[in-house]
C-alpha positions in Angstrom: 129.2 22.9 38.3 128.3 26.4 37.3 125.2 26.9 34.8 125.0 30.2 33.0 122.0 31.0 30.8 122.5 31.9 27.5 121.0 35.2 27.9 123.7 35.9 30.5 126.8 34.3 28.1 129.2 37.4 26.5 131.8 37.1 23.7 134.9 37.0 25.1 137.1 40.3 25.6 140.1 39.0 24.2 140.4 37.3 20.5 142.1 33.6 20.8 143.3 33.4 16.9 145.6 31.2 14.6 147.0 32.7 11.3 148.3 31.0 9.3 149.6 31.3 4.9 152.2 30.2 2.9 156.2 31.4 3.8 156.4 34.9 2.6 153.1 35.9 2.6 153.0 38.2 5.8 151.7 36.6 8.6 155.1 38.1 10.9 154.0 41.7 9.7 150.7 41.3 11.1 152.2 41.9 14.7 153.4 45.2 13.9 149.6 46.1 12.2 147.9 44.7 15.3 146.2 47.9 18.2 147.9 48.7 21.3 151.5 46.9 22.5 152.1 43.5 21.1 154.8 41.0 22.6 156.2 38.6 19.9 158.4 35.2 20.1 160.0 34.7 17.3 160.3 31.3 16.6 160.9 30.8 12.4 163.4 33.9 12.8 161.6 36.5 10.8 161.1 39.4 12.9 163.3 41.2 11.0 160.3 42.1 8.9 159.7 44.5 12.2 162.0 46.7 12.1 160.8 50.2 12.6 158.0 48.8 14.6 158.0 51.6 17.9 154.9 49.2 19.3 156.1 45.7 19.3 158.6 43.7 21.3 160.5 41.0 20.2 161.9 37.6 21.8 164.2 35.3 20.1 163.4 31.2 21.2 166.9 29.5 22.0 167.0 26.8 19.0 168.7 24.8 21.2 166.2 24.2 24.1 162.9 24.8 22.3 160.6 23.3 24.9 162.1 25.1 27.8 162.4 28.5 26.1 158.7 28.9 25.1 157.9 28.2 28.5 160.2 30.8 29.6 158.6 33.2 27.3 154.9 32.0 28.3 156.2 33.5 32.5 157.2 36.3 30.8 154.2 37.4 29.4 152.1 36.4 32.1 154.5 38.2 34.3 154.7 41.5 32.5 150.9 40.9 30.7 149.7 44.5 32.1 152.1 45.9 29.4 150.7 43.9 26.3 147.6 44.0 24.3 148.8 40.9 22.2 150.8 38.0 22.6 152.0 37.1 19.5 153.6 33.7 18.6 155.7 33.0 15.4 155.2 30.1 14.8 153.9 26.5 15.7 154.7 24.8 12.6 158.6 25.8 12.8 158.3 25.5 16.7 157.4 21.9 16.3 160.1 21.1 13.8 162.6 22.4 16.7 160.8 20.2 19.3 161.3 16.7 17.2 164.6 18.0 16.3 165.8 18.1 20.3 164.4 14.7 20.5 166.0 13.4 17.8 169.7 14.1 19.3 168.9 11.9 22.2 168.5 9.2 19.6 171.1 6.6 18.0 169.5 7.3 14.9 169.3 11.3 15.4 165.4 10.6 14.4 162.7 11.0 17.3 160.8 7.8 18.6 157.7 7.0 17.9 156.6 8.1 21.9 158.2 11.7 21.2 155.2 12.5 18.3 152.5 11.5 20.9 154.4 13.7 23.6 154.1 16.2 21.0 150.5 16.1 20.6 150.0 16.7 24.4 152.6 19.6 24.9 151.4 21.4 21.5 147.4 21.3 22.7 148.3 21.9 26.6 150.6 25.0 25.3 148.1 26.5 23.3 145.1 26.2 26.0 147.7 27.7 28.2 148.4 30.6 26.2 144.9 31.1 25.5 144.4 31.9 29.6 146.4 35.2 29.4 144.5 38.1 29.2 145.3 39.5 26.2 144.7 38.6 22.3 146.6 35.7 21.7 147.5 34.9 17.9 149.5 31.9 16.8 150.8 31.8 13.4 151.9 28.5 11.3 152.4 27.9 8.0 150.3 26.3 5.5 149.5 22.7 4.0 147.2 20.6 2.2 144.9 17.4 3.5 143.0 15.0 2.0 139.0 14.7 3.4 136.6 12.0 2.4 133.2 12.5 2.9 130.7 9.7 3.9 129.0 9.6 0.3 133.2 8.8 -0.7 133.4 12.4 -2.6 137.5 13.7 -2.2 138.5 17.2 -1.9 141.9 19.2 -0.8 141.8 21.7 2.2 144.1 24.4 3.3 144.8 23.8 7.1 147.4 25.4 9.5 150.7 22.9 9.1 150.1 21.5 12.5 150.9 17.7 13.9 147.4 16.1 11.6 146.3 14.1 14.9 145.8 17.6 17.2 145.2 20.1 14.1 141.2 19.9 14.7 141.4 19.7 18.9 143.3 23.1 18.1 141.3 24.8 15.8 138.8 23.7 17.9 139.8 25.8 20.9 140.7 29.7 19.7 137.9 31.8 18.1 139.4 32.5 14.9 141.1 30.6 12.3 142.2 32.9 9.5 144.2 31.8 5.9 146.0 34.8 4.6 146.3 35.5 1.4 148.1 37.3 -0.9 146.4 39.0 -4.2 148.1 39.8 -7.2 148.2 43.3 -6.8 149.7 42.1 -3.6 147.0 43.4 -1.2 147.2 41.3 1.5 144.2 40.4 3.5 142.5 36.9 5.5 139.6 34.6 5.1 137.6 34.5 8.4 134.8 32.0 6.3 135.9 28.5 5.3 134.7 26.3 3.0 135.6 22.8 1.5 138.9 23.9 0.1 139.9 26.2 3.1 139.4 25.5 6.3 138.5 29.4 8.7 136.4 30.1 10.8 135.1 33.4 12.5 133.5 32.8 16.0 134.1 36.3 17.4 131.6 38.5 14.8 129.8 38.1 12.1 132.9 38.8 9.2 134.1 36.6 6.5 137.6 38.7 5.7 139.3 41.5 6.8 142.5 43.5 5.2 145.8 42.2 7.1 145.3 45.3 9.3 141.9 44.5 11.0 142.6 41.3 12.1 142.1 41.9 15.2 139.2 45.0 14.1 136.5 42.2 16.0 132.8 44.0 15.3 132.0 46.3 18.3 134.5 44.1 20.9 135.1 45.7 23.9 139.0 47.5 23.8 141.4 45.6 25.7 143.6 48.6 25.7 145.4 47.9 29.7 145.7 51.6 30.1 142.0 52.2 29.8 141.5 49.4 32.2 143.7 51.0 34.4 141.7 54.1 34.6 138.6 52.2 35.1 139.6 51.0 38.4 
């Protein structure tokens, strides 16, 4: 077991981040705002939004064979990850739709089986950690929804959460340093919460900021660059 004292601990080079925002509200754009080369899988099919985008690749995941693609998107990266800032995938909450889908053609009743949710859980949390390895910023998007949380004093209140399976949502939270809502204003700026509270659930473990405009998402306090050609020249 290796101890480290706290003196010694850094903030990590790379940002770990989930977006995520109602349909529509911009979350695909981001990967065209974000610095340096940005690799994107488009899962939800809204890359188009990209177009014109000199810095940002784009691959499609086959509908059809969800599980395997991502995977085959994931060697890429790793692969080819000297030529990417960012890893950018679009998104979890259509991704997982596709997944249960697959599953449910194996099926009599064309619905998935009760096992397939729980096989779900594990493939959704072991796919994020093992994005989250690459060395490069790694931002998930998902949509948005609603849950219910009761207090211990039995006090109810609404929170805007990623729309992600509600038994793993926390765990994967719980594992990137950034969970950002982005919102949309009605002079249609465009920019995220980095700060939750009771009705919206962020959080900003990378500096000390509780927004940012949609371009500075990725703008983390004095961060060290993870620009690869730089690192190049350093060795």
């Amino acid at each position: 077991m290796q101890i480290t004292n706290g003196a010694e601990i850094k903030k990590s080079k790379q940002a770990k981040v989930i977006t995520y925002s109602k349909p529509g509200d911009g979350k695909t754009t981001v990967a065209g705002l974000l610095p340096g080369k940005t690799l994107v899988l488009d899962i939800d099919g809204t890359s188009q939004v990209l177009e014109g985008y000199a810095n940002v690749d784009v691959a499609k995941i086959d509908a059809e064979n969800p599980h395997d693609s991502i995977l085959k998107f994931y060697a890429y990266a790793k692969a080819n990850i000297d030529k990417y800032d960012n890893i950018f995938v679009d998104n979890l909450s259509h991704y997982q739709k596709l997944w249960l889908l697959k599953k449910g053609e194996a099926t009599k009743s064309g619905m998935p089986e009760l096992k397939d949710y729980a096989l779900l859980d594990n493939h959704l949390l072991k796919l994020v950690e093992t994005f989250n390895s690459l060395n490069a910023n790694v931002i998930f998007t998902a949509w948005e929804t609603t849950r219910e949380i009761t207090e211990e004093n039995g006090q109810k209140y609404t929170q805007f959460v990623p729309d992600i399976r509600d038994k793993i949502v926390n765990h994967i939270m719980g594992i990137v340093h950034v969970v950002a809502r982005l919102v949309k204003k009605a002079d249609g700026t465009r920019g995220f919460i980095l700060e939750g509270n009771q009705s919206i659930y962020a959080k900003n473990h990378l500096d000390q900021r509780k927004g940012c405009v949609q371009e500075e998402l990725i703008k983390i306090g004095d961060m060290p660059s993870t620009n690869k050609e730089e690192e190049k020249g350093e060795k």
